[in-house]
N, C-alpha and C positions, 0 to 999 in steps of 0.2 A: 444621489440617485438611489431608487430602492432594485432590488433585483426578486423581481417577481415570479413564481412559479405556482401552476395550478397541479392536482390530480386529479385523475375520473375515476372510479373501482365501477368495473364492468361485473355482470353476473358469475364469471369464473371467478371472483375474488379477488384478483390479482391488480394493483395498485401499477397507473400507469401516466407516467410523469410527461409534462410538456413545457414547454418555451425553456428554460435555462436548467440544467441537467447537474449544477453542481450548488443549486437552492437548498435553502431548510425550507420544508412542507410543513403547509399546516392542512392535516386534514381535518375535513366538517362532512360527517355522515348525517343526514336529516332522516331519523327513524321516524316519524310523527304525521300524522297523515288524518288531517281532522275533513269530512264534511260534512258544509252547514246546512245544503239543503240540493234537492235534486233541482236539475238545470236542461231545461229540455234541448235537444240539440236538432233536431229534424219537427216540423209542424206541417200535417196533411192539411192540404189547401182544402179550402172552403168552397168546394163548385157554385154548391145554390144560390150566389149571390154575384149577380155581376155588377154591380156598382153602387156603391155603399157612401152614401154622404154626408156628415157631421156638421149642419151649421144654424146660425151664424157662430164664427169663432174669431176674435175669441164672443162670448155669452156672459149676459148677466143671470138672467131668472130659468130661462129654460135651454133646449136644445132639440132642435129638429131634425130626426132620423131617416135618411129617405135609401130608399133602396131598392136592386129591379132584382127578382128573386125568379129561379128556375123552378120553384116546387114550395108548395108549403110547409109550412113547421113549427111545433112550438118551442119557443127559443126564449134567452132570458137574456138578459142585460144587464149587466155590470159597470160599474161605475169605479175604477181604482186610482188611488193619490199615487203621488210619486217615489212613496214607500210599499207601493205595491200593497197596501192596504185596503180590504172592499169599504167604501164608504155608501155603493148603494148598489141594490140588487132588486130587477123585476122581472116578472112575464112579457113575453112578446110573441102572439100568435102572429106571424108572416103567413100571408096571401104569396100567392104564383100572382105574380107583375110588376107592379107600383106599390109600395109600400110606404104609408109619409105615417110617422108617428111624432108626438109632442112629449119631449121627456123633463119634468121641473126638476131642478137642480140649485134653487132657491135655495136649502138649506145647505147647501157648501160653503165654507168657507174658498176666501178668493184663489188661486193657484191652474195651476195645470195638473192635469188627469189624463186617463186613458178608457175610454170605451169600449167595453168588450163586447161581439155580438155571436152568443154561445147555439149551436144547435142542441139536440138531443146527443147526435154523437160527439157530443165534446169538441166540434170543430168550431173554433174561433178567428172573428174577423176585428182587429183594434184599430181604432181611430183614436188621436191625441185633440185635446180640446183645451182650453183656456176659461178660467172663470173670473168675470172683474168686474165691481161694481160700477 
């Protein structure tokens, strides 16, 4: 049998024992506090867009965009691998209604991506797609 004991050190400094009270402690303080990139935690929803469609999926050559939009705008598209890598970015002027666009995606290699569909105020809408020859 091993006999196990943990500590916690709370901000008053003071070292505070638990499960078996006559253990040797090994304490491990982690001073070290590395990050690697910011991580958004809250995302303002996207009004302008009530229904946002990606297909067919999965796609070989292209991908058709269709969308009902409350307002227009000029907005861009994004195209990211699954290293969150842009592998293609364009223009997309959005109409107030029906919006069907043709986007070629020919020069991808085969895999899964994600979609981004960016306004001017940085609000984005992501759809996940599949590419196979």
């Amino acid at each position: 049998t091993k006999n196990v004991s943990c500590e916690y050190r709370y901000n008053t400094g003071n070292w505070v024992g638990i499960f078996n009270q006559n253990s040797n402690f090994l304490r491990i303080i982690d001073t070290t506090l590395l990050v690697l990139q910011n991580v958004p935690v809250a995302t303002i929803e996207f009004n302008a867009i009530d229904h946002l469609e990606v297909f067919p999926n999965p796609t070989t050559d292209h991908l058709i965009l269709r969308m009902e939009s409350n307002l227009a705008f000029a907005g861009s598209v994004r195209i990211l691998n699954y290293q969150n890598q842009l592998v293609s970015e364009s223009a997309l002027d959005v109409v107030s209604g029906t919006n069907i666009n043709k986007i070629s995606i020919a020069s991808l290699p085969d895999g899964m991506y994600l979609l981004q569909l960016s306004d001017p105020s940085g609000r984005t809408a992501t759809r996940k797609f599949a590419r196979q020859r």
